[in-house]
C-alpha positions in Angstrom: 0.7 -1.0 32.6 -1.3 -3.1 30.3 1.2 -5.2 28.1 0.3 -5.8 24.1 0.5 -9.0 23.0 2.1 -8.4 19.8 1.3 -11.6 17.8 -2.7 -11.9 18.3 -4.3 -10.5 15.2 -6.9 -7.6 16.5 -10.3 -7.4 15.5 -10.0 -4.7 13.7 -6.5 -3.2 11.1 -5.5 -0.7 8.4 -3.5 -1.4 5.4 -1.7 1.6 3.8 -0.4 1.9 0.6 1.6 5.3 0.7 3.3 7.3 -2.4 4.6 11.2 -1.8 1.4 12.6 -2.9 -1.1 10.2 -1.3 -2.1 7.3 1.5 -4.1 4.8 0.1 -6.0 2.7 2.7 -8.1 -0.9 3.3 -9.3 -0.9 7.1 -9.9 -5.0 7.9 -12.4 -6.4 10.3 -12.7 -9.7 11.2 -10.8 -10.2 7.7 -13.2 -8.2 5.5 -13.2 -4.9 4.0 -15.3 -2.5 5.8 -13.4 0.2 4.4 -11.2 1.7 2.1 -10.1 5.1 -0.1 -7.3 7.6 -1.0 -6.4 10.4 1.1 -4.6 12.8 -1.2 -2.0 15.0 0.3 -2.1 18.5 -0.9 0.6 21.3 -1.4 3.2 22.8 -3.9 6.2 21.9 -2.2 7.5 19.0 0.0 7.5 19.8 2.5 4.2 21.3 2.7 2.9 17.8 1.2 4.5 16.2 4.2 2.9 18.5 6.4 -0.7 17.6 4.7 -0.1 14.3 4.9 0.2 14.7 8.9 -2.2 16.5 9.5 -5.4 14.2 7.2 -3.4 11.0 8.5 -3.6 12.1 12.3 -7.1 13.0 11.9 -8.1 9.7 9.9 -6.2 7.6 12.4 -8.3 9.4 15.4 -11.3 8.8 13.2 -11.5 5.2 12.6 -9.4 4.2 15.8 -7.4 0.7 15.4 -4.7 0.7 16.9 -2.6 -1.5 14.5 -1.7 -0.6 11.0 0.6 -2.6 7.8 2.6 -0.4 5.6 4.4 -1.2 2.4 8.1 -1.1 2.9 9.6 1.9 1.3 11.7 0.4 -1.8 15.1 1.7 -3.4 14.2 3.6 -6.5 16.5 4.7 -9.4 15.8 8.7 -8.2 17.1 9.7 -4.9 15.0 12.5 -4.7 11.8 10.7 -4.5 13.0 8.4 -2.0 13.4 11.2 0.2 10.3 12.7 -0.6 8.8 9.0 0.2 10.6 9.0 3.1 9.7 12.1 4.8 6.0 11.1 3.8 5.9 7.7 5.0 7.6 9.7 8.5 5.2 12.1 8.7 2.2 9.0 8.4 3.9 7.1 11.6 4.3 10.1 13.3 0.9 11.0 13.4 0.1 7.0 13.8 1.7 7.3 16.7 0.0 10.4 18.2 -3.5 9.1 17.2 -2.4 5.6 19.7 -1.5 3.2 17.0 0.5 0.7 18.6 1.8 -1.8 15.7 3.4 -1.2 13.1 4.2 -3.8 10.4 5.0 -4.1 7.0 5.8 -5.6 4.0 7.8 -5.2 0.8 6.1 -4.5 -2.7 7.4 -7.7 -4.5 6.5 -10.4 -1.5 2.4 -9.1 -1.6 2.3 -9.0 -5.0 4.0 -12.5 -5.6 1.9 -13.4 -2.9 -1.3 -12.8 -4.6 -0.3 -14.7 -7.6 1.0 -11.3 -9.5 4.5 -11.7 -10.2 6.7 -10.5 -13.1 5.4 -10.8 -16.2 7.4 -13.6 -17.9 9.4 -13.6 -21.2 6.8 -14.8 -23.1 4.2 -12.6 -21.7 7.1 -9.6 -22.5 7.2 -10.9 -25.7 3.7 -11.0 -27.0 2.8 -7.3 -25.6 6.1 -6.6 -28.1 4.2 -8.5 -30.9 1.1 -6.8 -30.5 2.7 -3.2 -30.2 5.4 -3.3 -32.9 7.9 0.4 -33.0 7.0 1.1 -29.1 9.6 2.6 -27.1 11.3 0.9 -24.4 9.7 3.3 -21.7 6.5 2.4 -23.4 6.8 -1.0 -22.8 7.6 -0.9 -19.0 4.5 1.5 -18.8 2.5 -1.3 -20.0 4.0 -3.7 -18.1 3.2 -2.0 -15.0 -0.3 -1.5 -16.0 -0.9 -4.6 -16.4 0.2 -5.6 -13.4 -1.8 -3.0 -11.8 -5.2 -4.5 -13.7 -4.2 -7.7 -12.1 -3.9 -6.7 -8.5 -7.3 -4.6 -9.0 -8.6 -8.0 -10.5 -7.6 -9.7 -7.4 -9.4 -7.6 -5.1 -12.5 -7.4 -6.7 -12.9 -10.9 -7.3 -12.0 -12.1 -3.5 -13.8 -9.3 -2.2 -16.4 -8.6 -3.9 -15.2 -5.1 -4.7 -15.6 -2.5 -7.6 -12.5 -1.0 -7.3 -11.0 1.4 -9.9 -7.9 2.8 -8.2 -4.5 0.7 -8.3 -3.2 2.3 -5.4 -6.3 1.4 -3.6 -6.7 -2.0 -4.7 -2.8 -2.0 -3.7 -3.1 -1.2 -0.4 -6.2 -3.8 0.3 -4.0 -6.6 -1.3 -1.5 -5.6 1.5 -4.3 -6.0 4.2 -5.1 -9.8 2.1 -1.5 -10.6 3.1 -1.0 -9.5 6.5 -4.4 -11.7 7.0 -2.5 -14.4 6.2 0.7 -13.4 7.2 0.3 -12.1 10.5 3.6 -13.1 12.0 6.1 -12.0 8.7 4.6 -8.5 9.1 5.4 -8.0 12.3 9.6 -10.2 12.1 8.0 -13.1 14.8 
């Protein structure tokens, strides 16, 4: 029985940025993107999304063939429904990571990437002049924007460190999860 050595960084990772309707993916080698895209999962109800989402994850993992992969932490939200929904997603995605012969798993929560990356919360003063600018907007509104911009930033981030034109947030998410488990290798995995 060959024994994994858990803490050497292979040649060659994926980075996944799941939600319940999609996986969003950065495949790393030798600490470049030679990869990446959105996998949408298709169905009307659940649980056939979860199904999808098996069945295109298996056959991508058997496609590109690593056998280590990052995934963002799943994160308490104010709905309980679509943490469960996230939940059976992100099961059905290690499931069929496992089947396809990945044999790491780390991860990493939303919040430490993004600080990590120099994106953190938008600060009073930042709060306060999208207010300034947007006079009568709703609260909602306002936390809509905020999350955009955010977004911009993390899609800035990518594209600027490697040399990406990136559109997609959840795309550009998912490779700025690769960026920290680069330099994180250790946290992802709790060595």
């Amino acid at each position: 029985m060959v024994k994994l050595n858990l803490t050497k960084k292979p040649k060659r990772f994926c980075a996944i940025d799941a939600s319940t309707n999609s996986l969003a993916f950065a495949i790393f080698e030798d600490s470049k993107i030679i990869a990446c895209g959105k996998i949408k999962f298709e169905g009307l109800q659940t649980y056939d999304k979860v199904m999808d989402a098996a069945k295109k994850t298996k056959a991508f993992f058997d496609k590109f063939d690593f056998d280590t992969i990052i995934i963002e932490h799943t994160v308490f939200m104010n709905s309980p429904k679509t943490a469960a929904q996230l939940a059976m997603v992100q099961g059905a995605l290690l499931g069929a990571a496992s089947m396809s012969g990945v044999k790491k798993i780390g991860s990493v929560s939303p919040i430490t990437w993004q600080n990590f990356i120099g994106n953190k919360k938008l600060t009073k003063e930042e709060k306060h002049e999208i207010q300034k600018k947007n006079p009568g907007k709703s609260v909602s509104w306002f936390k809509t924007e905020e999350r955009n911009i955010r977004k911009q930033r993390t899609i800035n981030f990518i594209n600027i460190n490697y040399d990406k034109h990136l559109e997609d947030d959840d795309v550009a998410d998912a490779c700025a999860i690769g960026h920290w488990a680069l330099k994180n290798w250790d946290k992802a995995f709790g060595y």
